[in-house]
N, C-alpha and C positions, 0 to 999 in steps of 0.2 A: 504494500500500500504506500500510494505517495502521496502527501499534500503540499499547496504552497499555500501561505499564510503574508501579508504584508503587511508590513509594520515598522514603523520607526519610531528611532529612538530621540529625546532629545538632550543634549549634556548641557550641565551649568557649567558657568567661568570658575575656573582654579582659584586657591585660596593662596594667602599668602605668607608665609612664616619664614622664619631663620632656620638653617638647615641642623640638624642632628648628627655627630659623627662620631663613631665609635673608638673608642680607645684604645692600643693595642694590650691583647691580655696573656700572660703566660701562662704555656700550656706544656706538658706532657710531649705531645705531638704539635707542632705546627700548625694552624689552621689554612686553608685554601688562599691564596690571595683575591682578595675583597674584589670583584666586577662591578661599579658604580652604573656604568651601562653599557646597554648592549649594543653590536655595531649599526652601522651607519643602516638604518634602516630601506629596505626595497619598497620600491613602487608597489602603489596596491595593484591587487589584481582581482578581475571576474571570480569567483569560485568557481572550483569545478564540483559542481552539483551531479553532475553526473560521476565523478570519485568519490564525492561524501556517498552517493550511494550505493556505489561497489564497496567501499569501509564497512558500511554497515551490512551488508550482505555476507562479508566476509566475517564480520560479529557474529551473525546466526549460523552462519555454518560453523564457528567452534564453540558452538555449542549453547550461545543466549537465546531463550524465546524468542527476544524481541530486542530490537534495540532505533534509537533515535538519534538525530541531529537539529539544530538551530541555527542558521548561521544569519546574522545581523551586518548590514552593511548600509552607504550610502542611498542603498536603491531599496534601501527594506527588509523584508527578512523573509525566509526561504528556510523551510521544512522540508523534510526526508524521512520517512520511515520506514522499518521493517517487521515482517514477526509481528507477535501477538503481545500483549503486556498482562493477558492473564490464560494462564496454558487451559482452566479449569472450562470458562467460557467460551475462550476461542477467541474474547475481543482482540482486535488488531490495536497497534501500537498509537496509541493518541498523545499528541505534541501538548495537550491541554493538562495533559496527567500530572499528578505531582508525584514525587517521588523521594526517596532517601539518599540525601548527597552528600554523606560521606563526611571524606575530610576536607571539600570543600565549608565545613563548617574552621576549619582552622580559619580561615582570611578574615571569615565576621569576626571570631574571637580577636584576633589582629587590629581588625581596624579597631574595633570597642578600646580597647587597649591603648592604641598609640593615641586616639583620641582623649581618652585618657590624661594620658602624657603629653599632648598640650592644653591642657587646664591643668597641670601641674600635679598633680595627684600620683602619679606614677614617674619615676627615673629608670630610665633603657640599663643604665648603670649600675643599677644600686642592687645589689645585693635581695635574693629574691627572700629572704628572711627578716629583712629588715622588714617587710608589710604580713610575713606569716611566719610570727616566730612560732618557732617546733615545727614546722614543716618539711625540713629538709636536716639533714647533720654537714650540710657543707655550705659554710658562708660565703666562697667565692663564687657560688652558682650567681649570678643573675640575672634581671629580667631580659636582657638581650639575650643570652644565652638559651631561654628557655624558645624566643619566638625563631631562631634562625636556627633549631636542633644541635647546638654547640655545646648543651650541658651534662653532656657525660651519662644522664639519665636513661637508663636501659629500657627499652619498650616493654611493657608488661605484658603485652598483648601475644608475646610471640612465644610464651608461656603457657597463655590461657586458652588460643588456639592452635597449640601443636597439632594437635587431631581437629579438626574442621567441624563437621560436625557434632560430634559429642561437645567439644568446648562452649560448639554456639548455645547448644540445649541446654547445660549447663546455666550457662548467664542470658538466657534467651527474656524471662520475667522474672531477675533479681535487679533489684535496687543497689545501687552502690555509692558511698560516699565517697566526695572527691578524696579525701586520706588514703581510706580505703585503698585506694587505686595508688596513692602514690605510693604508699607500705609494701604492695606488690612486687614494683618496681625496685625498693630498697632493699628489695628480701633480694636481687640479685646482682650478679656483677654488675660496675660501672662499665659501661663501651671508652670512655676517655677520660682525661681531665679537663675541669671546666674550662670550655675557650679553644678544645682542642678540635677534634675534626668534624665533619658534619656526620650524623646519625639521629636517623630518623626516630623520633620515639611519640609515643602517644601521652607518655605522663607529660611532655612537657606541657602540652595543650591543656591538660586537666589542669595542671598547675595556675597558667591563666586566666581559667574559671574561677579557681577560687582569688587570683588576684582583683579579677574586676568584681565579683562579689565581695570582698574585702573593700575597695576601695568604693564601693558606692552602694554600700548595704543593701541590694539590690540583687534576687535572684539575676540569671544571663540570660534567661527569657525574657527578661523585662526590659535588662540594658540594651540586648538585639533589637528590639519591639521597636522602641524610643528612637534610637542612634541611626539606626538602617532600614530596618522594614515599614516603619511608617512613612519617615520623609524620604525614601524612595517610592513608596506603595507598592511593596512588593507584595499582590493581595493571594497568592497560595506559598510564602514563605511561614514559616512556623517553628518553632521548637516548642517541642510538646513533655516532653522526659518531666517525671518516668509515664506518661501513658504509652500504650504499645499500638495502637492503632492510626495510621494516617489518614485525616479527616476528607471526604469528598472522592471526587475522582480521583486513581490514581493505580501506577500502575503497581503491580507485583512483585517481588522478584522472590529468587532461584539459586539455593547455593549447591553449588557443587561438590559429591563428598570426594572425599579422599578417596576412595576404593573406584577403579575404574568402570565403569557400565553400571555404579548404583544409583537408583530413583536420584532425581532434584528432589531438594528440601522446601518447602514453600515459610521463607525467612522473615515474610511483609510484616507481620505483627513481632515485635520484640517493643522492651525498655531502653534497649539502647545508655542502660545507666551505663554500662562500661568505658563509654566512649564520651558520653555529655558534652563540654564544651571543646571536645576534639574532633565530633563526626557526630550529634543529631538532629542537624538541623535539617526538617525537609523542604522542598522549592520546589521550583519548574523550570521548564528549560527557557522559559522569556525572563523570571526571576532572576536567574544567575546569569543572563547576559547582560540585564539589566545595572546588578550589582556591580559585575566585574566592569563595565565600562563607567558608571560612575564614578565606581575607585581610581580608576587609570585615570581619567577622566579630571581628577582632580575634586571630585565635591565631596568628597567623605573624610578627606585630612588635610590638615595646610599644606603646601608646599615641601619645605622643608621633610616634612615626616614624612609624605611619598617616597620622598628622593630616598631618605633611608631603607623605607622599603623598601624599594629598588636594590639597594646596592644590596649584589648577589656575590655567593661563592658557589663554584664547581659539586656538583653532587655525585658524577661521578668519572670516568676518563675519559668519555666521548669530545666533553668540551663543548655538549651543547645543552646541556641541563644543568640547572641552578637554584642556589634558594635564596631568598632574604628575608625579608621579617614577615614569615608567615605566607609567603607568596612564591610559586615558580614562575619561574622563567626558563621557555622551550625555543633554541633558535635552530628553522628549520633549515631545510633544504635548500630553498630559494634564497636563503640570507635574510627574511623575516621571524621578526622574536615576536615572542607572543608570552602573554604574563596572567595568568591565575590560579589553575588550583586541581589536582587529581581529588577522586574521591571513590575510597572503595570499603564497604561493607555488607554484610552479608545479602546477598542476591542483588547488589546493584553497583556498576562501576558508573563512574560519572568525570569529564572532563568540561572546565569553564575557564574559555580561555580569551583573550579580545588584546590587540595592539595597544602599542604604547601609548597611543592619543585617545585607547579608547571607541575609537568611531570601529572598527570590525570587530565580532564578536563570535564566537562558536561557542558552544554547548551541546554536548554529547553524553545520551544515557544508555547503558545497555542492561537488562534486570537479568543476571547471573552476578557469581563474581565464585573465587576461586578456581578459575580459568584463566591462565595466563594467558594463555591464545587469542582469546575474547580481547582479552584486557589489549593486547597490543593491537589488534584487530580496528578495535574503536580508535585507537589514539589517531591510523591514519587518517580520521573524519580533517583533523589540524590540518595538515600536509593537502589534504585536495580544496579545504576552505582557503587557506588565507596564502597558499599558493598558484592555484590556479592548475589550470591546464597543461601551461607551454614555461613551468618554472624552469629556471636556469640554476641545475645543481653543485653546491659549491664540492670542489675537492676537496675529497675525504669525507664529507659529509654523512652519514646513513641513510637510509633511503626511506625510513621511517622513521616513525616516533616509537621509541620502544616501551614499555609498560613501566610506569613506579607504581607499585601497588604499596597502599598503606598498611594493611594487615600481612603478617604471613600468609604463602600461597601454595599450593604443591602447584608446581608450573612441569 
């Protein structure tokens, strides 16, 4: 099934601040050298609507029900789908559906945060203890540390789903406190010292939940509510935790287990406490184009704290993936970068991604996850959106966008 949809977007004028710079921190290991920006940016180009939809055809063939794209441009915006978003029904994949995006919830928690930190309430610098004593046994972690994955903090997650599905079942309808979860985390090795190389972890995120609820006594469905979703009118964004149900239309997803050729798990209903302010926020695929081009866009932080945002280090040795404060940066094939945010939990991978100015935007869902295949499969939605047709591949480049998956995955 395929629909086109038109619609545009409109962005407000950039704010204006003094810029934020990190300090240099001693570490264990070396950290990445710091990428302030990324290169000289390519011509835009036509989408290739017809690639976003061999991507996503190539999603259901390894193995998602269904899967979608959004892509946002000058000219409007432009739908693609495949597959069904409820295997029980048979309904086919609806662009209107909301759905479970992951750790695209890290960027809201980000912006809340840096916002934050200009009205003064929060320090990038300061010591993540200083705002939650007994939180943590190491005073040199801080708050930058925690948004750019630099704090040594081990992912709990990769514990709790060694086996896929038993683990989910497990924590499928348990409540958990953010402690809780950091305690998890401290019951095992450090991955670095703080400041040292980038690893991904989930505590860090949680850790941030409990900073902007510290700093503004304020559950993070509230502060989301206020800060982002209203005065964007993001009208099917939501955090709902711990309810386990997704309100309205929306689609389904499908985890895949560990054991080759067994049933899909239908994963739609969970608490999602495990993840809280690291991956439950649900959206749509206009919401998160919405968001992410606002942010880039300039109307969700001053100036200055963009820019920091922005400023990336290396995630891993391709040299074309990155992170900064809470945010990726993916530079393709064509020599266009593109800045938002993977998002994977159980039965749904999701990709939110739009140019440095903002004005192009792609959003990509596919309802499975534990499918590595899948998961790289969607990423090339990027590659035929905001490359086009007839891009011109830089040497050495990949040919694809290859998969970051937030959870453990048997790939």
């Amino acid at each position: 099934m395929r629909l086109t949809i038109e619609r545009r977007l409109t962005l407000g004028a950039a704010l204006l601040a003094v810029a934020v710079a990190a300090p240099p921190v001693a570490a264990a290991a070396p950290p990445a050298r710091a990428t302030p920006t990324a290169p000289a940016a390519a011509a835009p180009v036509a989408p290739d609507l017809d690639g976003i939809s061999r991507a996503l055809r190539n999603t259901t063939a390894a193995g998602a029900p269904g899967a979608m794209a959004r892509f946002t441009g000058p000219d409007g915006a432009r739908v693609r789908t495949e597959g069904v978003q409820d295997r029980t029904t048979g309904a086919a994949m609806d662009p209107r559906s909301r759905f479970r995006a992951g750790s695209v919830t890290k960027t809201f928690s980000s912006v809340v945060l840096l916002q934050l930190v200009a009205e003064g309430r929060i320090d990038l610098d300061t010591p993540v203890t200083t705002y939650l004593p007994g939180a943590l046994p190491d005073a040199r972690i801080t708050v930058r540390h925690l948004l750019t994955h630099r704090s040594g903090l081990s992912d709990y997650t990769n514990a709790m789903f060694a086996k896929t599905v038993p683990g989910f079942e497990a924590v499928r309808n348990r409540v958990f406190g953010y402690q809780e979860l950091v305690d998890l985390s401290l019951s095992e090795p450090r991955t670095t010292q703080p400041g040292g190389a980038y690893s991904y972890s989930n505590t860090n995120f949680v850790l941030v939940g409990m900073l902007i609820e510290k700093a503004t006594g304020n559950p993070v469905a509230k502060e989301y509510e206020r800060r982002i979703i209203k005065p964007l009118k993001l009208r099917n964004t939501m955090y709902v935790h711990p309810a386990t149900a997704i309100k309205g239309r929306h689609v389904r997803g499908y985890l895949h287990p560990d054991e080759a050729g067994a049933p899909l798990v239908d994963s739609t209903e969970q608490t999602l406490s495990w993840a809280q302010s690291a991956g439950a926020m649900i959206s749509d695929e206009t919401d998160l184009s919405t968001f992410m081009s606002a942010l880039l866009g300039g109307r969700l932080l001053p100036a200055g704290l963009l820019d920091a945002m922005l400023t990336m280090t290396p995630t891993d040795a391709t040299g074309t993936r990155f992170y900064g404060l809470g945010l990726r940066r993916y530079d393709l094939t064509c020599g266009t970068s593109v800045y938002g945010h993977t998002g994977t939990v159980q039965g749904f991978y999701t990709y939110a991604f739009t140019t440095r100015d903002g004005k192009r935007s792609l959003t990509a869902m596919a309802n499975t996850s534990n499918r590595g295949a899948a998961n790289t499969a969607l990423g090339g939605t990027l590659e035929a959106g905001f490359c086009g047709k007839k891009s011109t591949v830089k040497s050495g480049a990949p040919a694809a966008v290859a998969a970051e998956a937030d959870l453990p995955e048997n790939r």
